[in-house]
C-alpha positions as CSV (number, residue, x, y, z in Angstrom):
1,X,-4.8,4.7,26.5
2,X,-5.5,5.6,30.4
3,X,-1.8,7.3,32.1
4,X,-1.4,5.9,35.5
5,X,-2.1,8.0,37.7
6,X,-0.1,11.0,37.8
7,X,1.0,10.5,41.8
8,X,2.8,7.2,40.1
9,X,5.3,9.3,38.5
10,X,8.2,11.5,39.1
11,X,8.7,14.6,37.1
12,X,10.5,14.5,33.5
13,X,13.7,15.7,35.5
14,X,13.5,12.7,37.6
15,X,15.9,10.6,35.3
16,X,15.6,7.5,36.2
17,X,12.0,8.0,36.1
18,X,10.9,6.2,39.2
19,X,7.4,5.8,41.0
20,X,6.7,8.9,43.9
21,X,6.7,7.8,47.3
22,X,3.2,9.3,48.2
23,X,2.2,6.4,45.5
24,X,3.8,3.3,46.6
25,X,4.7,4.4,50.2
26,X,8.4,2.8,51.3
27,X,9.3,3.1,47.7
28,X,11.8,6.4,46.6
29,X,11.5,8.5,44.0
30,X,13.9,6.7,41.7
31,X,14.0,3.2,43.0
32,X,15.5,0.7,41.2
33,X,13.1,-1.8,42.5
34,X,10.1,0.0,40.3
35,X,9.4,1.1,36.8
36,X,6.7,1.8,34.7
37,X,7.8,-0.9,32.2
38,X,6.7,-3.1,34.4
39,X,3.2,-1.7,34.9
40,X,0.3,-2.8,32.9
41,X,-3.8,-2.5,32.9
42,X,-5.5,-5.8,33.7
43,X,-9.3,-7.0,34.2
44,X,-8.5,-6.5,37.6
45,X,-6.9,-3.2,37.5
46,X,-3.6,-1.4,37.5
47,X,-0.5,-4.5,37.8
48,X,3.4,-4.6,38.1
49,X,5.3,-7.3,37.7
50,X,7.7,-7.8,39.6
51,X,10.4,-10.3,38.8
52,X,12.0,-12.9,41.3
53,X,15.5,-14.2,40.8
54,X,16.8,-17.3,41.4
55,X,20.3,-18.7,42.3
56,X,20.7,-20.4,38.6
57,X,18.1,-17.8,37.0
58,X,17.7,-14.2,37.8
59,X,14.5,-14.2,35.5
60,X,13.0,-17.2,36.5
61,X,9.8,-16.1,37.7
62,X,7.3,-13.8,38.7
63,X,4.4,-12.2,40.9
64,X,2.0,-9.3,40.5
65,X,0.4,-6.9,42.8
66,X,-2.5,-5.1,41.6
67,X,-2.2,-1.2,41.5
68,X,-4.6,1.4,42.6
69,X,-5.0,4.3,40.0
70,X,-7.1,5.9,37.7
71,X,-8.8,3.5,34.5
72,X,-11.0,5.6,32.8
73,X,-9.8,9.0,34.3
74,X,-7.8,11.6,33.3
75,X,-4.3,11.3,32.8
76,X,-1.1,13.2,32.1
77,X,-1.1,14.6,28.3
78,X,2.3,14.0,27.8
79,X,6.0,13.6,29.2
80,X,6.4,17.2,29.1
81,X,3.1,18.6,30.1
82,X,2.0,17.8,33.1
83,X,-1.7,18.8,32.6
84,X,-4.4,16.3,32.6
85,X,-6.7,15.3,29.9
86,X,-9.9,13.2,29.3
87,X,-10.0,9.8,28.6
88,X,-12.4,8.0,27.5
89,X,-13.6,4.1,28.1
90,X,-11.7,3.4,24.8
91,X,-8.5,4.5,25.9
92,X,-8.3,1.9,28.4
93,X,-7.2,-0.1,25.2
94,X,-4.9,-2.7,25.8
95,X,-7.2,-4.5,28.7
96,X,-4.9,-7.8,29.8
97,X,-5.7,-10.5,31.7
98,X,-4.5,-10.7,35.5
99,X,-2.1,-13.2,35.4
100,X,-1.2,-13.9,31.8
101,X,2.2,-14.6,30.7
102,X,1.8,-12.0,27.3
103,X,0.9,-8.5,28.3
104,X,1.3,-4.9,26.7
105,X,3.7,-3.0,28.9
106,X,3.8,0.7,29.5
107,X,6.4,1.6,27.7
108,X,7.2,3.3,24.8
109,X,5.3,4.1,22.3
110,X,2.4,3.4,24.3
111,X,3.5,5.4,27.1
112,X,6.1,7.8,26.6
113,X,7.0,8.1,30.3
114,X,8.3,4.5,30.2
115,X,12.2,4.5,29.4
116,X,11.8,1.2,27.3
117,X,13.9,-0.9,30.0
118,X,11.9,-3.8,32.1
119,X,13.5,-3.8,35.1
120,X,14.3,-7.1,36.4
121,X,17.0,-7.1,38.7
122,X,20.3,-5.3,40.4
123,X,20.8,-1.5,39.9
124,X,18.6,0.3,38.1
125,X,20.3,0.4,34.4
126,X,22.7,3.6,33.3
127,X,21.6,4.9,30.0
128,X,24.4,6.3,27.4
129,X,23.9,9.9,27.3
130,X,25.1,9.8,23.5
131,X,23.1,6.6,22.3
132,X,19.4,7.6,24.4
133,X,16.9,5.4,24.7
134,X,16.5,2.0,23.3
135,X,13.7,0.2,22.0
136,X,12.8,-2.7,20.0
137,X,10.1,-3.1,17.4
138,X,8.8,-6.3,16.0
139,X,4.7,-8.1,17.1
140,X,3.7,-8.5,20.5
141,X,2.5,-11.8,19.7
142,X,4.3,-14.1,17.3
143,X,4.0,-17.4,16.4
144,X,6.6,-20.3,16.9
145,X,9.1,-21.8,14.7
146,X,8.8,-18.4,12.5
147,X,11.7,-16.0,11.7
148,X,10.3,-12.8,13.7
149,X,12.2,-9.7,12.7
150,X,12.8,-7.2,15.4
151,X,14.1,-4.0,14.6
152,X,16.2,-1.2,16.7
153,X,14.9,2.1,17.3
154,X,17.3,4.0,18.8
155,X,17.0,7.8,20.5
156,X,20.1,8.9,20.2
157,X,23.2,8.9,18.3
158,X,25.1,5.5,17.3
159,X,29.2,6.6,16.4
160,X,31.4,3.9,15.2
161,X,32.8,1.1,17.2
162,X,29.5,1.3,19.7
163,X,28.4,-2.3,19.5
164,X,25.0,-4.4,20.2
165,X,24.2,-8.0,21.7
166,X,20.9,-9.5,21.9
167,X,19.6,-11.7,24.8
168,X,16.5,-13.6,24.6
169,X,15.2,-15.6,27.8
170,X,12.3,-17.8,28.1
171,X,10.5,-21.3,28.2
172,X,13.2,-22.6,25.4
173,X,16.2,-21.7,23.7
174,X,15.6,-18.9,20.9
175,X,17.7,-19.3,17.5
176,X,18.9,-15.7,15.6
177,X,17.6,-16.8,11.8
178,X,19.3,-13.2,10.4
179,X,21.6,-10.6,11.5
180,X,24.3,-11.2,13.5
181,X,23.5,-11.8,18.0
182,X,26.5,-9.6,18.5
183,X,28.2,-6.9,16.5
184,X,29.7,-3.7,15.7
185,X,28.1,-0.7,14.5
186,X,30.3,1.3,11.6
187,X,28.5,4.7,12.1
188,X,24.6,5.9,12.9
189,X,22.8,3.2,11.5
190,X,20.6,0.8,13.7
191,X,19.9,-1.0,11.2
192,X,23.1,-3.3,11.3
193,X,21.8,-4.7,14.6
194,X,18.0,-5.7,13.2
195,X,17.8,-9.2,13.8
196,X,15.1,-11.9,12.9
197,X,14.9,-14.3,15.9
198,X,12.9,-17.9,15.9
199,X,11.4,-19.0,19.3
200,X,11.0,-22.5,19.2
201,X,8.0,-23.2,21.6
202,X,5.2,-21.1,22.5
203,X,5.4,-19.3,25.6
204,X,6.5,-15.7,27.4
205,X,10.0,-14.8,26.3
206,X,11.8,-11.6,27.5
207,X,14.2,-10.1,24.6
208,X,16.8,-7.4,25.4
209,X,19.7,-5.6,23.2
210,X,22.3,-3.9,25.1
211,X,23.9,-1.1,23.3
212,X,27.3,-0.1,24.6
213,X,28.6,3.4,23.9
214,X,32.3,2.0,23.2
215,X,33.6,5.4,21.3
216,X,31.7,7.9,23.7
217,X,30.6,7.8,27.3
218,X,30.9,3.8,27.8
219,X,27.9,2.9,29.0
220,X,24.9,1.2,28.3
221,X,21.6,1.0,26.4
222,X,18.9,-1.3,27.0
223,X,16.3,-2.0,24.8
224,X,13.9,-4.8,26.7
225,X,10.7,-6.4,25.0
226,X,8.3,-8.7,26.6
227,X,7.1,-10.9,23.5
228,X,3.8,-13.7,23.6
229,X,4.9,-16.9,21.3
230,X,2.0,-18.5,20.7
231,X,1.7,-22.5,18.6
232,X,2.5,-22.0,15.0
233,X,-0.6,-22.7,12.9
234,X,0.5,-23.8,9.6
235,X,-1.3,-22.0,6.9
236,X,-2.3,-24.5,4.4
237,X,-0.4,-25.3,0.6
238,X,-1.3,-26.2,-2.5
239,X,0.1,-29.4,-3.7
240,X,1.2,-30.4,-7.5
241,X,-1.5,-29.2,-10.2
242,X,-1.6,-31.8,-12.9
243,X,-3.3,-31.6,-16.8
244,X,-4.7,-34.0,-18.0
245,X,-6.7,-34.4,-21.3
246,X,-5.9,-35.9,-25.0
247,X,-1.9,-34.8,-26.2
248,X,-2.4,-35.4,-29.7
249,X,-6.2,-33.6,-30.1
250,X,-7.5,-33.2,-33.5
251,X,-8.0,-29.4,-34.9
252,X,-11.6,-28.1,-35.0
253,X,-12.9,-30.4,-32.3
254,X,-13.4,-29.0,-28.5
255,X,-11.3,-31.6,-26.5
256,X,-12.0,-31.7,-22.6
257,X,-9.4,-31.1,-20.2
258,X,-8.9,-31.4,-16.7
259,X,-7.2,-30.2,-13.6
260,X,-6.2,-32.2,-10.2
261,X,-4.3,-31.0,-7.3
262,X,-2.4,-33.9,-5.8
263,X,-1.0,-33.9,-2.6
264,X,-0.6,-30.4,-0.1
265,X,-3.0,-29.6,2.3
266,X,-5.0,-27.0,0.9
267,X,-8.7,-28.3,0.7
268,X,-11.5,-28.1,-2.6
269,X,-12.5,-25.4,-0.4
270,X,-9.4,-23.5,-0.2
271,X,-9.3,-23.0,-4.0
272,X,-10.5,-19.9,-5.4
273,X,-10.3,-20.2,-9.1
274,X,-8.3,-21.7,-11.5
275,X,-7.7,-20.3,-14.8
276,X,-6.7,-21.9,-18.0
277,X,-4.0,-20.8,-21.0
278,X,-2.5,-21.8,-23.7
279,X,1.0,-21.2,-25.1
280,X,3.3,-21.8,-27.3
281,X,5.7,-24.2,-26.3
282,X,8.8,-22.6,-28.2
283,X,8.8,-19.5,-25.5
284,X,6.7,-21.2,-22.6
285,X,4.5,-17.5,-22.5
286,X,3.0,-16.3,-25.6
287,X,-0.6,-17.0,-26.4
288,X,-1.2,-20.0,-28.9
289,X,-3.0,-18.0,-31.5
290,X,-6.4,-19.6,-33.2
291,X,-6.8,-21.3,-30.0
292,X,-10.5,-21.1,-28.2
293,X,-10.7,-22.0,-24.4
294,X,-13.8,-22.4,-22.5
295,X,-15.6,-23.8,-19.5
296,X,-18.3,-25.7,-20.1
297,X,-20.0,-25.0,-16.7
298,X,-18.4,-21.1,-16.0
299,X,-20.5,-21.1,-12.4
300,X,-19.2,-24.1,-11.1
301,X,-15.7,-25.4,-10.0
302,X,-13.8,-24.2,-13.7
303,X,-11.7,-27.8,-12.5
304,X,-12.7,-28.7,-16.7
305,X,-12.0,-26.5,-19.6
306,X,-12.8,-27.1,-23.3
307,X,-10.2,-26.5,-25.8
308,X,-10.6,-25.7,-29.3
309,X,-8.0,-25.6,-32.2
310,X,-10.1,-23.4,-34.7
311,X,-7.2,-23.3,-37.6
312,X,-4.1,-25.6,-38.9
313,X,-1.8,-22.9,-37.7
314,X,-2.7,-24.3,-34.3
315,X,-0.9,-27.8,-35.0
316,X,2.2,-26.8,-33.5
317,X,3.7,-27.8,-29.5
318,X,1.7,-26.0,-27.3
319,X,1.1,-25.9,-23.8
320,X,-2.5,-26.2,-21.8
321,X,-2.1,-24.6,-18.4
322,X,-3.6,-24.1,-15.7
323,X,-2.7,-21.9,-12.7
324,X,-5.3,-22.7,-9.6
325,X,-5.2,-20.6,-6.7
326,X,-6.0,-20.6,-3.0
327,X,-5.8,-17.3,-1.2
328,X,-5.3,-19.7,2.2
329,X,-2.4,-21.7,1.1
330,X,1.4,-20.1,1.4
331,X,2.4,-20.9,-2.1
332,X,-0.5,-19.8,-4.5
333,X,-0.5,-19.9,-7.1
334,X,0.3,-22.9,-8.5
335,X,0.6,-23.5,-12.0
336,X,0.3,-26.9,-14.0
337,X,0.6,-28.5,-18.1
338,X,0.6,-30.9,-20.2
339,X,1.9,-30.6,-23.5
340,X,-0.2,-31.1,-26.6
341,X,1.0,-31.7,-30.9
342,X,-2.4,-30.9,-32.2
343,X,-3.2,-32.6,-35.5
344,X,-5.3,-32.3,-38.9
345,X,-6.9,-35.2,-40.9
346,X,-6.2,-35.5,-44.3
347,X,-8.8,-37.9,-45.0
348,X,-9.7,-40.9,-47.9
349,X,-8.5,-39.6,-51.1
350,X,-9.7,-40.2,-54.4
351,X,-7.9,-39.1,-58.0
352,X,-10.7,-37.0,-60.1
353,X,-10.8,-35.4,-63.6
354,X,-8.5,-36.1,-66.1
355,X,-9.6,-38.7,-68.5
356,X,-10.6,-42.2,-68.6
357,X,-9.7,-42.5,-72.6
358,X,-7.3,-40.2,-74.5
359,X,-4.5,-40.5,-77.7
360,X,-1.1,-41.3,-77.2
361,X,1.4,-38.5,-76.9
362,X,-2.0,-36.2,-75.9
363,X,-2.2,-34.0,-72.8
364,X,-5.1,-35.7,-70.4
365,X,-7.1,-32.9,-68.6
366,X,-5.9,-31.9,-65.3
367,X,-6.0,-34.6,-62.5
368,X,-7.1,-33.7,-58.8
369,X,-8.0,-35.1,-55.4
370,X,-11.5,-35.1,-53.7
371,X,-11.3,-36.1,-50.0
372,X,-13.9,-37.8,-47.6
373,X,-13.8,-37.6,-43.8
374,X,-11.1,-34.8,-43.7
375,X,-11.0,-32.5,-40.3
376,X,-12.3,-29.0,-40.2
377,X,-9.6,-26.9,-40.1
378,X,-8.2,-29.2,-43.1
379,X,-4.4,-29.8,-43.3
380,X,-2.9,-26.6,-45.3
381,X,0.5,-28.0,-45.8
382,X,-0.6,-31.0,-48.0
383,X,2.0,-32.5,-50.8
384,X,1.1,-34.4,-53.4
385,X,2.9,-37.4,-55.4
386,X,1.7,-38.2,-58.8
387,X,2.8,-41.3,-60.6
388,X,1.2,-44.1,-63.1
389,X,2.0,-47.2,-64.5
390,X,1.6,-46.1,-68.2
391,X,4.5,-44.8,-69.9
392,X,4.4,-41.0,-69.7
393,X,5.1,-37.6,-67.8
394,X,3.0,-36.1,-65.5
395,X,3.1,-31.4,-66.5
396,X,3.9,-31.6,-62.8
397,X,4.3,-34.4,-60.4
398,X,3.7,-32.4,-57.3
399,X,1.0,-30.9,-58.4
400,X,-2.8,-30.8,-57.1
401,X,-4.0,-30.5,-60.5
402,X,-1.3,-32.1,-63.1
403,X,-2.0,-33.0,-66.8
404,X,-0.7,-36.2,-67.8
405,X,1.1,-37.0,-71.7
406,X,1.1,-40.8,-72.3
407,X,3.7,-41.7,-74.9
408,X,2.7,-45.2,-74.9
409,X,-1.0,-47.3,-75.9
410,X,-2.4,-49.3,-73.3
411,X,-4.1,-49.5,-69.7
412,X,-3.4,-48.7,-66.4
413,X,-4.2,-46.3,-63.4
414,X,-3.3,-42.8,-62.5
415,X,-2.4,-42.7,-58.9
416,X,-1.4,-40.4,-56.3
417,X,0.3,-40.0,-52.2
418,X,-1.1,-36.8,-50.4
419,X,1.2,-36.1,-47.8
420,X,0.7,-33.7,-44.4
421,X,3.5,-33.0,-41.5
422,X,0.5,-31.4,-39.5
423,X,-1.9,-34.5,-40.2
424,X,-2.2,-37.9,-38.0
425,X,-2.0,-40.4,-40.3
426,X,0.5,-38.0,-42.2
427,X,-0.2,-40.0,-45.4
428,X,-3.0,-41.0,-47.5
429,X,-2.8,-43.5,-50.7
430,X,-5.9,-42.1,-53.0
431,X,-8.2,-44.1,-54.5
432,X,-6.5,-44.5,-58.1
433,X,-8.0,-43.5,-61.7
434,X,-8.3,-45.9,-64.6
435,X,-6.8,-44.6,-68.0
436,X,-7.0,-46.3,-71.3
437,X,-4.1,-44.6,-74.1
438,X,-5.1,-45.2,-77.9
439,X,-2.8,-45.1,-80.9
């Protein structure tokens, strides 16, 4: 950025830095009525600010002069060399505008002549000699009703016992949200004095920490910022995702599921995707295995997603989620489920082989089950429960293919209960067998 003009300024060994007389004429070298804080570059030109105290208020308000000097001219290289350099349109950069409350000051960083005190009013401030200069980082603009954090950079040398308080003045009363508004440093660390601070209305507010050199010289440090508060614009949030689809879906068939975000303030427009998952309920994170997930329409909105339970090992809790995100809101991403026991179908039964006719006290041949209308995956944990109404033992009741020895003549029916934990109906009564035993 554009110096002032060098005639603004004393020397480096001027200390307090104050404007030169041939500049400003009834003002001295070191005045305490000017300062180059107080300078900054408008539309208009060259301003300072010059504060205006009032009986219950020694901040309460302000006027401006505008300030001939040199915009897009040369201008001192540094504070310690005193030879000019170019400058171009660009390093007119910040431009304000005349009037307004929020400016950028010359002060450090921006301009290294500036002491980082704003002079307001009274004598000119005494610096420690052992703490330096003072200055406070955090935005130049802020919003309101946020926790701002502003931080101490510090010239010199904090030793322990020197202590800090923070003032903030403006259009309402400011709140400290972290760090302490007054304290005591334990050794060279600034640090303990960062504070967040919340302004509660938009506006100009003026915020100063005065460091007090308790263990060395006793005086004081200022550190003064001049900070814009501007209306808080909420950024937008994401409200409760909800699942929803079939819990108890049958293995082998897709099953459509869907997402909703209820509630927030984030807008369809707001989302940018939403991916789907699904995971074992036991551990809440591992990847349901022999589970297929896809979106029917993958260039549109992704808000539906088929699911696919390819194998029987699937039938156990899982979970279908979905996190949706929204690069807008504050608390993306946001993750919803619903909880799904998928299921197998055992299907009509029907007892097959065997025999329709044999001897008493002879084996039959071996019994089985032939099913209609069973799911694909098919249950894989099925049991079976032989029994029959003829007198006799089955070579295995729990069998899937059992022999049957009658030790009785007569008729009656060979019959039997497949079973399945995995299947919905769990049971199925098969269609029975008719068996007539000769002597």
């Amino acid at each position: 950025m554009a110096k002032v003009s060098p005639v603004y300024r004393g020397t480096p060994a001027d200390d307090p830095k104050g404007f030169q007389p041939e500049a400003i004429g009834n003002y001295v070298a070191k005045s305490d009525v000017a300062d180059l804080d107080n300078v900054y570059l408008s539309d208009q030109g060259w301003v300072y600010r010059h504060f205006k105290p009032r009986a219950d208020d020694p901040e309460a308000y302000w006027d401006e002069i505008i300030w001939a000097g040199d915009v897009s001219g040369p201008g001192p290289a540094n504070d310690a060399t005193p030879t000019l350099v170019p400058a171009t349109p660009e390093a007119n950069d910040p431009v304000g505008i005349f009037g307004a409350e929020s400016q950028t000051f010359q002060s450090p960083p921006l301009d290294p002549l500036g002491d980082g005190i704003q002079f307001v009013t009274g004598p000119y401030p005494s610096s420690s000699s052992t703490i330096g200069t003072v200055r406070l980082n955090s935005d130049d603009t802020v919003d309101a009703t946020q926790a701002i954090p502003f931080t101490l950079l510090v010239g010199g040398t904090l030793a322990n016992t020197d202590t800090y308080k923070w003032e903030v003045t403006g259009p309402a009363t400011a709140t400290f949200s972290a760090g302490t508004q007054t304290g005591t440093f334990t050794g060279n660390t600034p640090a303990q004095g960062n504070v967040s601070i919340t302004f509660p209305e938009k506006g100009s507010y003026t915020v100063k920490c005065t460091l007090t050199s308790v263990s060395g010289d006793g005086l004081e440090s200022e550190g003064v910022k001049q900070v814009g508060v501007e209306e808080h614009i909420a950024q937008p949030v994401l409200g409760t995702v909800k699942v929803t689809g079939n819990a108890s879906p049958q293995a082998g068939i897709g099953i459509q599921y869907t997402v909703n975000v209820e509630g927030g303030t984030a807008t369809d427009s707001d989302i940018t995707g939403r991916t789907w998952t699904a995971v074992l309920k036991s551990d809440g994170s591992t990847t349901a295995p022999n589970v297929q997930i896809t979106q029917p329409d993958p260039d549109g909105d992704k808000a539906t997603a088929k699911v696919v339970f390819q194998a029987a090992t699937a039938c156990v809790e899982t979970l279908i989620k979905c996190s949706v995100a929204a690069t807008t809101a504050s608390n993306t991403p946001q993750v919803g489920q619903l909880e799904v026991l998928p299921h197998t179908v055992i299907g009509d039964g029907t007892v097959a082989g065997g025999n329709t006719t044999v001897a008493k006290d002879a084996a039959t041949a071996a019994y089985s089950v032939t099913f209609t209308g069973a799911s694909n995956p098919a249950p894989n944990d099925l049991v079976y429960a032989w029994t029959s109404d003829i007198a006799g033992s089955f070579s295995s009741a729990s069998s899937a293919t059992p022999t049957f020895t009658p030790t009785a003549a007569g008729t009656g029916e060979v019959k039997c209960t497949v079973t399945s934990a995995n299947a919905e109906p769990g049971t199925s009564i098969c269609t029975a067998k008719a068996l007539t035993v000769t002597e």
